[in-house]
N, C-alpha and C positions, 0 to 999 in steps of 0.2 A: 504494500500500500504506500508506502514512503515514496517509491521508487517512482509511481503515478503522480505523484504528488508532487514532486520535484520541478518538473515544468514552470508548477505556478507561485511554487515560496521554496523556502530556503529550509530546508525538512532538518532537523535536528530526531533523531531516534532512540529513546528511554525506555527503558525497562522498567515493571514494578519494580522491580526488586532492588534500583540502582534508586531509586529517590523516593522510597518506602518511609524514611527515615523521617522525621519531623521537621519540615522548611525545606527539604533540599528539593522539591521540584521547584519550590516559590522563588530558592535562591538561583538555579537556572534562568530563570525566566529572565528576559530584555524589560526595562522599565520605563524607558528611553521612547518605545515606540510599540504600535499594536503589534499584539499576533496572533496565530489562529493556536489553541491550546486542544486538542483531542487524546484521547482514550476510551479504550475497551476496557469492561468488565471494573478489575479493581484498578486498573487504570483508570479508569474512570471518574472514580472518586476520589482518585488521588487527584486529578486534573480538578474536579470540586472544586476540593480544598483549596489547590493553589490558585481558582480562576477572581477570588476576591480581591487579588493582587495584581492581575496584571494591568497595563495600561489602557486607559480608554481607544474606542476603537475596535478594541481586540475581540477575538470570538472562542465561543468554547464548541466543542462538541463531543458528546455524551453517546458511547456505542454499548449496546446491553449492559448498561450501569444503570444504579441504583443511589435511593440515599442512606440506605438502612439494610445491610443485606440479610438480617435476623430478621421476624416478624416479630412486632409488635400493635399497642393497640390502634393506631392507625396508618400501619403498614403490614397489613393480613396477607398480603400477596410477597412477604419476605418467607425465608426460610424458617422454621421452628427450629429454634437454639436448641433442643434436643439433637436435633440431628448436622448441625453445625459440630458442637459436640462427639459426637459420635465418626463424623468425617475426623477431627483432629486426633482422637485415639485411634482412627483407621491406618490414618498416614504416619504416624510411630512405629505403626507395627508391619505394618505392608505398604511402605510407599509408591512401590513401583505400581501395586496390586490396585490400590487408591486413585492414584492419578490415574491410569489405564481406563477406571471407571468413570471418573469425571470427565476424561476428556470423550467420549462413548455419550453420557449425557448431554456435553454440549455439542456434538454431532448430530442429536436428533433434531427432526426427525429424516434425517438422512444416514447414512450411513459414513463412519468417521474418516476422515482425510489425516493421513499420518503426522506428526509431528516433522520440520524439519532439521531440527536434533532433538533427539530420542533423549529421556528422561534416564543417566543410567543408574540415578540412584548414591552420584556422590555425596558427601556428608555436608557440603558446602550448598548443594543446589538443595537438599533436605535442610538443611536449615533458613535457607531463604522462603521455600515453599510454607514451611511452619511459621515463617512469619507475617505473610499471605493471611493461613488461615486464620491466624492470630488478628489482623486488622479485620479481616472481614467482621470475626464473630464481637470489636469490639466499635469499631466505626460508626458514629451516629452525625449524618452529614444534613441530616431537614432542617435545622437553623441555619447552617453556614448556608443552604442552597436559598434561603430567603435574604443572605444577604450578597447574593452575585448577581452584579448590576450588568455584565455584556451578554448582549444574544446568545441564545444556546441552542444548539443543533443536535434531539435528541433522536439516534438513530438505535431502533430494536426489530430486534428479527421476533415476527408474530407467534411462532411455532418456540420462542425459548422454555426451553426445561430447569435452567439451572437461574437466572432472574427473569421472573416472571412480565412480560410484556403489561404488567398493568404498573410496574413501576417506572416505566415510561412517562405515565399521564399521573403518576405520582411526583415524579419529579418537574412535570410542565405545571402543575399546582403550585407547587412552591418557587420556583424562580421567575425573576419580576419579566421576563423578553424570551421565549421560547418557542419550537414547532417540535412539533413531533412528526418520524418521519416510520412509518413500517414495510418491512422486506415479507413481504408474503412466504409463507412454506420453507425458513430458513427458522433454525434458532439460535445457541451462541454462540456458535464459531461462526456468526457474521462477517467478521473483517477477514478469515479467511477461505470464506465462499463467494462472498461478494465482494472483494475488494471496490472492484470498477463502479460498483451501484453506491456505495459509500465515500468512494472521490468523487464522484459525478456532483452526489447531492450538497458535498463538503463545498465543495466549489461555487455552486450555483448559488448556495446561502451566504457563503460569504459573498459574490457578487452583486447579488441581487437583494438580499436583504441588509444584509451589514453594510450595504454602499460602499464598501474601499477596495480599490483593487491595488493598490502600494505597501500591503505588508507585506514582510518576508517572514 
């Protein structure tokens, strides 16, 4: 998707797991000038967090992310902390076994497209994974998303298994500039099924809605 992307800005490529850490995706960030801020899934909400900082002008965009990935009482379409839970002693004990499954669930409802490096289970890639699930089960993002004043471009595959397509129109409730955008028959491996369908629409929003075609 970067790689699409390239054409029309100036693509900078982060991992959760590289600015996981408190501030460091915010301390990335240009201050100086707009830019366009995307991620998937816990990406996602890591991009949240940091989009209350970036420069005016700038744009977010939100791909099967969430503001609460637990359910609670007015986020029912989250996960049950029991079974958040029970994922984090899965991945103690059978990482490889764990992930294999998750990634199966966020293949449906198609059939899973492999990893383009295979999970092998080092101690370093299990400890970042554990911290993953660690932010997910403790992440509570529905205030900060009431205070993210740039446009947001929430893109959800309708078919997701793993954050359910109503926290889509959960997160378009709470942020003050929003569209919601859905991928028919796709769930959430979104960005990489549809890469082309999520630059196209990345594009067109920042063009057409955001008005600025001068960030990089």
């Amino acid at each position: 998707m970067a790689v699409l992307l390239a054409d029309d800005f100036d693509v900078a490529l982060l991992s959760s797991e590289e600015v996981i850490a408190p501030g460091t995706l915010t301390s990335t960030l240009p201050t100086d000038r707009p830019c366009v801020l995307a991620g998937w899934s816990i990406g996602g909400m890591l991009a949240l967090e940091a989009a209350t900082g970036v420069a005016d002008g700038s744009m977010l965009c939100l791909i099967g992310s969430t503001a609460r990935f637990v359910a609670g009482d007015d986020t029912p379409h989250g996960v049950p902390m029991a079974e958040v839970r029970s994922m984090s002693i899965s991945f103690r004990r059978k990482p490889e076994e764990t992930l294999a499954n998750f990634d199966v669930q966020a293949a449906l409802p198609h059939d899973l497209i492999a990893r383009a490096e295979p999970f092998d289970g080092d101690q370093d890639d299990c400890r970042k994974l554990a911290d993953g699930l660690k932010y997910l089960r403790d992440a509570d993002l529905r205030e900060t998303a009431s205070r993210v004043r740039v446009p947001t471009l929430i893109l959800h595959g309708q078919e997701d298994r793993v954050i359910s397509v109503d926290a889509a129109d959960d997160l378009s409730r709470r942020l003050e500039t929003s569209h919601v955008r859905r991928m028919e028959a796709v769930g959430h491996d979104l960005p990489v099924r549809c890469p082309e369908w999520i630059v196209s629409n990345l594009i067109d929003y920042w063009k057409n809605d955001v008005a600025r075609t001068d960030a990089g």
